[in-house]
C-alpha positions as CSV (number, residue, x, y, z in Angstrom):
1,X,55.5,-63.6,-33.3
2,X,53.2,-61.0,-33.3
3,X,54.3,-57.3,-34.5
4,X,51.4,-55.5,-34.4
5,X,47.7,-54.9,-34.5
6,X,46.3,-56.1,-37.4
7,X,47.5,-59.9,-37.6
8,X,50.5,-62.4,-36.9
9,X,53.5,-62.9,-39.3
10,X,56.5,-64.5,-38.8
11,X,59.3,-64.5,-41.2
12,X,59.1,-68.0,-43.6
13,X,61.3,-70.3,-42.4
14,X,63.5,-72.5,-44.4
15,X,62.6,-76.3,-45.0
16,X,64.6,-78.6,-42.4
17,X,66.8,-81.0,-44.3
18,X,66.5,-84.6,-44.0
19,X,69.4,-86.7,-41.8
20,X,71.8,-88.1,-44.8
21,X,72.9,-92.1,-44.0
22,X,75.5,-91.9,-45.9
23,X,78.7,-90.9,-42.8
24,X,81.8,-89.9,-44.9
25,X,81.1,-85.8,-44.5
26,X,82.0,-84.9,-48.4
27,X,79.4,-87.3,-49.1
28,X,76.8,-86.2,-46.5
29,X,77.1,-82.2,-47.5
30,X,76.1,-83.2,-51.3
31,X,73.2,-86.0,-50.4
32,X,72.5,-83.1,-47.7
33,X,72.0,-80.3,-50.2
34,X,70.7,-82.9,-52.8
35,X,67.7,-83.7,-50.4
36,X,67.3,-79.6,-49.4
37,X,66.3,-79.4,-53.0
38,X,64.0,-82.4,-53.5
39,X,62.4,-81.2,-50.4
40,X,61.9,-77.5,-51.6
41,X,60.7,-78.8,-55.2
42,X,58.3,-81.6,-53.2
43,X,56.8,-78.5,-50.5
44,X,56.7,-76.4,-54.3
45,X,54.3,-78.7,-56.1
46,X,52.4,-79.7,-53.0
47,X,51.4,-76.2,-51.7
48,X,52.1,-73.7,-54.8
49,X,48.6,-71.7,-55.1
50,X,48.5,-70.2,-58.6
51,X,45.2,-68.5,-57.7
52,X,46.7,-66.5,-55.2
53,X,50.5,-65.7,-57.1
54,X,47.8,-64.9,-59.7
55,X,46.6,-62.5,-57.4
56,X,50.3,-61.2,-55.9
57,X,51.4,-60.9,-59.4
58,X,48.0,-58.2,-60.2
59,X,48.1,-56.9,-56.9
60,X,48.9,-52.9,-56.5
61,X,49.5,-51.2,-53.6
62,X,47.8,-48.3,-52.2
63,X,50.9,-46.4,-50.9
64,X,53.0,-45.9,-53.7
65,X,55.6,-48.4,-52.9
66,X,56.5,-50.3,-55.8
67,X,57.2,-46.9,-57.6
68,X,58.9,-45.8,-55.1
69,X,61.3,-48.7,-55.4
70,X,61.6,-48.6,-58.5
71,X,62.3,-44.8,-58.7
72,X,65.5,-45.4,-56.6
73,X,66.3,-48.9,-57.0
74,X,65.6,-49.9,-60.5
75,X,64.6,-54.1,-61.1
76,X,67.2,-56.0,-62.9
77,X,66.3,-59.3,-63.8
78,X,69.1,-62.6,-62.7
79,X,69.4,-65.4,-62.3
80,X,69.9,-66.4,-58.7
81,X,74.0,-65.9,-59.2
82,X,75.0,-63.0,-60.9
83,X,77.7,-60.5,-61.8
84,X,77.9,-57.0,-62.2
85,X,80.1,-54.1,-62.5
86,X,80.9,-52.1,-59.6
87,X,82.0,-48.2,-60.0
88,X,83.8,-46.6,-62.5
89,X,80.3,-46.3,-63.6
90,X,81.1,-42.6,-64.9
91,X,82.9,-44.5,-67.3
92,X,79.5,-45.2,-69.1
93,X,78.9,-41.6,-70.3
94,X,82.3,-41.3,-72.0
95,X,82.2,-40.3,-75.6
96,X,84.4,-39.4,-78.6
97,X,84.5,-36.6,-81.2
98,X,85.0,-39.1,-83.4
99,X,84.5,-43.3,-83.6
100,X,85.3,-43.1,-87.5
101,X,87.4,-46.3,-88.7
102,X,90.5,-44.9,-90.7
103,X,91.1,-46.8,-94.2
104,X,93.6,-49.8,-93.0
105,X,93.2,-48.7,-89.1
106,X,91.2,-50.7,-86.3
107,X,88.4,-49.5,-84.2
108,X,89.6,-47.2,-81.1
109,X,89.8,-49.4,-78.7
110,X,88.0,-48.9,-75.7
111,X,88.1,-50.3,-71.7
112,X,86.1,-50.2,-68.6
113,X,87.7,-50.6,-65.5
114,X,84.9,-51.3,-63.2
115,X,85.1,-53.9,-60.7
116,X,83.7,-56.8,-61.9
117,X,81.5,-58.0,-58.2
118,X,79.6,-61.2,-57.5
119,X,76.3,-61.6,-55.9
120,X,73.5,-63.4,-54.9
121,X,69.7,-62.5,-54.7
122,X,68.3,-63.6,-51.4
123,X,65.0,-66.0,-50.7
124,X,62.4,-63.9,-48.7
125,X,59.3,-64.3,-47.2
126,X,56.9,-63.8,-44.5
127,X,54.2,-66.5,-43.4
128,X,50.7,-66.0,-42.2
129,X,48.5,-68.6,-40.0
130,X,44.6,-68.6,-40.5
131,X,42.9,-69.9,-38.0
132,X,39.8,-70.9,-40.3
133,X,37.3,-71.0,-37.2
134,X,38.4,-67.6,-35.6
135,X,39.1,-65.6,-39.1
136,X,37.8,-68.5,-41.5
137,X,34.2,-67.6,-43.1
138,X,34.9,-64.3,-45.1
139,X,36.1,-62.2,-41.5
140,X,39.5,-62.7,-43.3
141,X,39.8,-63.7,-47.0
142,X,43.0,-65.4,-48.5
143,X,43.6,-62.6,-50.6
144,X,43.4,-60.1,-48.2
145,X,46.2,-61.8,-46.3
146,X,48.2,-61.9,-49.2
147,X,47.9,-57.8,-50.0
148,X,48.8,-57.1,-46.2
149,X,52.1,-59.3,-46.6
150,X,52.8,-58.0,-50.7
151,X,52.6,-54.4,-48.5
152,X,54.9,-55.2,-45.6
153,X,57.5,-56.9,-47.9
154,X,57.2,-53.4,-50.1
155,X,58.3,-51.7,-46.8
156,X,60.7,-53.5,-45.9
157,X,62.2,-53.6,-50.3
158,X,61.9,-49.7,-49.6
159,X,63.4,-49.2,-46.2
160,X,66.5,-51.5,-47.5
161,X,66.2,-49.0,-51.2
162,X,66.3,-46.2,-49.1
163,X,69.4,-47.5,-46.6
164,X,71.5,-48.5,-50.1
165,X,70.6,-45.1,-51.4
166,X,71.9,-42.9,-48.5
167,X,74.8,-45.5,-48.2
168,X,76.1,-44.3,-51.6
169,X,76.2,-40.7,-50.9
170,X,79.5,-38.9,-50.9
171,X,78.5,-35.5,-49.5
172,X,75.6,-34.9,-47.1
173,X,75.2,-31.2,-45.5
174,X,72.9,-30.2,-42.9
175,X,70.4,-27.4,-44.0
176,X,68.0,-25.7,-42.5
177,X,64.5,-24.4,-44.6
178,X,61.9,-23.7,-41.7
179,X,63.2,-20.3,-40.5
180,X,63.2,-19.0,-44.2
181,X,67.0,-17.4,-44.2
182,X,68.0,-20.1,-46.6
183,X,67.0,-20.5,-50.0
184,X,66.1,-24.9,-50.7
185,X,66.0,-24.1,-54.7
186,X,69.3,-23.2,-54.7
187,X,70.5,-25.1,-51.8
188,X,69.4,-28.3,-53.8
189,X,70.9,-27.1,-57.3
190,X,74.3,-26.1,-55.7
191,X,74.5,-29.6,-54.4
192,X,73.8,-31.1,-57.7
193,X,76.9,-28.9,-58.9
194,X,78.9,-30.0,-56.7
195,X,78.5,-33.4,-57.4
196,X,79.0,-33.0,-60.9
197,X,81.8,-31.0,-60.2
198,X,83.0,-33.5,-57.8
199,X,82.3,-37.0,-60.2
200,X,82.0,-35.9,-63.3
201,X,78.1,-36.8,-63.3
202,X,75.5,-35.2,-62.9
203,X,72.0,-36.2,-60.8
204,X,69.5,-36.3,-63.0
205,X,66.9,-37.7,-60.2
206,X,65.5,-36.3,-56.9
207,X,64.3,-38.1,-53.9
208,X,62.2,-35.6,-51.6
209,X,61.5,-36.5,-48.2
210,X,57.7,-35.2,-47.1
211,X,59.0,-34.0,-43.9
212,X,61.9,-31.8,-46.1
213,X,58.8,-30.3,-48.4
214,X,57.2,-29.2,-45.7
215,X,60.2,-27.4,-44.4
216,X,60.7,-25.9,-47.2
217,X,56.9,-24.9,-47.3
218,X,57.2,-23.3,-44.0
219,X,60.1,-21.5,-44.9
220,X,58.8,-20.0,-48.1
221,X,55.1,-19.3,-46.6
222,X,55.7,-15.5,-44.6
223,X,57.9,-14.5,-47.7
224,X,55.9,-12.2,-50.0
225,X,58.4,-11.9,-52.4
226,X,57.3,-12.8,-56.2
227,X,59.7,-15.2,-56.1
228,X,58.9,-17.0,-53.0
229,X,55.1,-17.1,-53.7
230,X,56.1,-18.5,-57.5
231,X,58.7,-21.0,-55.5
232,X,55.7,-21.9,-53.3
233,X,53.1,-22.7,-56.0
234,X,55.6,-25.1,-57.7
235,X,54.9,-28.6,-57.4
236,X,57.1,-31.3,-56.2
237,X,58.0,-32.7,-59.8
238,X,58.1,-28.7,-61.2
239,X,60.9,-27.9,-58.9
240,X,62.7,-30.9,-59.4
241,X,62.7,-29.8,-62.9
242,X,63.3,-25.9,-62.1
243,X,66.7,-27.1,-60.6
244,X,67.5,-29.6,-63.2
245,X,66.3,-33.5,-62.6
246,X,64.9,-35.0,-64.7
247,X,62.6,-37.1,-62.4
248,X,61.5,-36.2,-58.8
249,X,59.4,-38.1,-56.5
250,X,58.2,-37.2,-53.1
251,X,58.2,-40.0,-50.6
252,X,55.3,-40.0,-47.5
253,X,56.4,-43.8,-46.7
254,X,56.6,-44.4,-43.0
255,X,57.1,-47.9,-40.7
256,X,56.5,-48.6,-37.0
257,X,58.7,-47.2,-34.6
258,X,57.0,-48.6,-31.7
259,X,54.0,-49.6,-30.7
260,X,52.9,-45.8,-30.5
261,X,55.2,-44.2,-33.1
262,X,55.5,-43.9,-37.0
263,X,58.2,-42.2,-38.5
264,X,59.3,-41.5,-42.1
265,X,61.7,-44.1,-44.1
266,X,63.2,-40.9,-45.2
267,X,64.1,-39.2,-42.3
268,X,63.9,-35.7,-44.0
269,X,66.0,-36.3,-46.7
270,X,66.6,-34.6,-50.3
271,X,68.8,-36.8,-52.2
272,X,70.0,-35.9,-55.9
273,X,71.0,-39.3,-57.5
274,X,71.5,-41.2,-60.7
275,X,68.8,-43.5,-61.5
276,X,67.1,-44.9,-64.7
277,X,64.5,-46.9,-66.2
278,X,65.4,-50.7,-66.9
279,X,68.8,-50.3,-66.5
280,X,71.1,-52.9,-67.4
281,X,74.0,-54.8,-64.6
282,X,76.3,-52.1,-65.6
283,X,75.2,-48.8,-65.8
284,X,76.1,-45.5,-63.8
285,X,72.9,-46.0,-61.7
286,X,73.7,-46.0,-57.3
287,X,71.3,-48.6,-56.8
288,X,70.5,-51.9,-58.6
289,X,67.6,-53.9,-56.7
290,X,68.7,-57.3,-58.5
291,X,65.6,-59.6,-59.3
292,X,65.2,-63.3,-59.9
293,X,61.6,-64.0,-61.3
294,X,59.5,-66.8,-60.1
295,X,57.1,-68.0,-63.0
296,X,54.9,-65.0,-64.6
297,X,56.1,-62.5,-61.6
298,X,58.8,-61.5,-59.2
299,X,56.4,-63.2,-56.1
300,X,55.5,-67.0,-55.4
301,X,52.8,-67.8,-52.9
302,X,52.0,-70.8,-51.2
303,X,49.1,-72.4,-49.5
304,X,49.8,-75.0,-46.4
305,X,46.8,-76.9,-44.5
306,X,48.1,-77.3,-41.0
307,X,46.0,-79.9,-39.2
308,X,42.1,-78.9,-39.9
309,X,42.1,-75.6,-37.8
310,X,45.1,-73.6,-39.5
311,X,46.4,-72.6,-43.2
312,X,49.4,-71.1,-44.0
313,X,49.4,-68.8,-46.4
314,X,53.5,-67.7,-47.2
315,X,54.6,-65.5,-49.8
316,X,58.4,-65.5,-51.0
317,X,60.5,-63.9,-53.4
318,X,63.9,-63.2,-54.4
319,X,66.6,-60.1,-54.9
320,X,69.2,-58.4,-53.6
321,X,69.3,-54.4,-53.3
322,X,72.8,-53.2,-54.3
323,X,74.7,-50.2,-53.7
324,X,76.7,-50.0,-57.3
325,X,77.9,-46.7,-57.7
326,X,78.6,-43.9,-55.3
327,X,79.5,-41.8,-58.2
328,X,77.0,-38.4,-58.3
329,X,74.9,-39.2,-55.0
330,X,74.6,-35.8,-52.9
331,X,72.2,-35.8,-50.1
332,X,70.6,-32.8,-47.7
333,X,69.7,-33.3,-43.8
334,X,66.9,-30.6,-43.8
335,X,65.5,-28.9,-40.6
């Protein structure tokens, strides 16, 4: 299946299962997912490349992705089964005048009530066939093949960030910065209040579509107020922090539309959310992207002769963007 210009991928199909002998069917679904794993472990130590997940697990891309992701949907490492807690996530910001033990008393006794929610990280991939006389010889190197698919698999871990953040707003309100009869600064900080008014927590991280800065650009541009021409000056990160986040991160990302069209992931979009570094399972963050590391990394790649014209080069992974909170998400449509 080809998707574009640059070069053939097709998503990275699982192994097919050998026929059981074995006919009772309680039997035949154990010796059947019995032989799916010997044959996943026999196609991992036949065409593992370490040289190249070597490479994946270096590699940096040139867009900003991976920061991106991380900015709104901060990597938790699991195993491939694993449990979290689901909202009251406010509850994690509770405190107490005073925890002091009373001579002959207990501890105060404390309780969360969040809903305690199963999950699974997926397997995902995407596959790429060299042809090793048309591309073979240097026109196409391994490596390269494996940056363009570590990219496209960043796009589409964004694009499913971004969906899982905007699925956890509350409160969106249309807004519009072009004409310049609004004012974004305070548009932004009154929807921060209101969500702390509203949940009890309070945003403390901004998401900034480029297509929303540039709104608010034009808006502020044929005002020659001091305060507009200030406003203007401010960088992305200095007017998060003018309003009150404490991190702010402009997104430019975009993905094909068509096969003429490009348009942004964020579909101008300012979104005030809750978000931290390393979080843990249960924290008041709105989205988790849950992470089950394969050997030094979070990506595995894999090298496959296919007769002696063709090479497969796959590259999988595994994790599972959640939605865990809609607690303190606020979000702006901006025209």
């Amino acid at each position: 299946m080809k998707t574009d210009n640059s070069f053939p991928i097709v998503l990275l199909a699982n192994s097919a299962p050998m026929q059981p002998l074995d006919r009772d069917p309680g039997h035949q679904s154990l010796q059947k997912g019995v032989m799916c794993l010997a044959n996943e472990e026999r196609f991992t130590a036949s065409f593992y490349s370490e040289p190249l997940t070597q490479y994946a697990t270096g590699w940096t891309d040139g867009e900003n992705l991976q920061a991106l992701l991380d900015f709104i949907a901060p990597r938790v490492p699991v195993g491939r089964r694993f449990e979290f807690k689901a909202a009251v996530n406010s509850e994690a910001f509770l405190s107490e005048q005073d925890d002091l033990r009373g001579i002959g008393s207990e501890f105060k006794r404390v309780e969360y009530t969040g809903k305690s929610v199963l999950g699974k990280t997926d397997n995902r991939g995407l596959v790429y066939r060299l042809d090793l006389d048309e591309e073979g010889g240097g026109v196409l190197t391994e490596e390269l093949i494996v940056a363009r698919i570590l990219q496209r698999l960043r796009r589409n871990q964004y694009r499913r960030a971004v969906t899982a953040l905007l699925a956890s707003v509350t409160t969106t309100t249309a807004k519009m910065w072009s004409s310049g009869a609004s004012t974004p600064t305070e548009d932004v900080g009154d929807s921060m209040l209101a969500a702390l008014k509203d949940s009890g927590l309070m945003p403390n991280r901004l998401l900034v579509d480029f297509q929303s800065w540039r709104y608010r650009q034009k808006g502020l541009a044929p005002q020659l107020t001091a305060g507009a021409i200030a406003d203007y000056r401010n960088t992305v990160q200095e007017w998060g922090q003018l309003i009150g986040a404490d991190q702010t991160m402009l997104s430019k990302a975009v993905y094909q539309t068509s096969s003429t069209a490009k348009s942004l992931i964020t579909n101008a979009k300012v979104v005030a959310f809750v978000g931290q570094d390393a979080p843990s399972r249960d924290d008041p963050t709105n989205v988790k992207r849950f992470v089950t590391p394969v050997g030094d990394g979070d990506f595995r790649v894999f090298r496959q002769p296919i007769g002696s014209k063709f090479v497969d080069i796959s590259v999988e992974y595994y994790d599972q963007v959640v939605g865990t909170a809609t607690v303190g998400a606020q979000a702006l449509t901006i025209s």
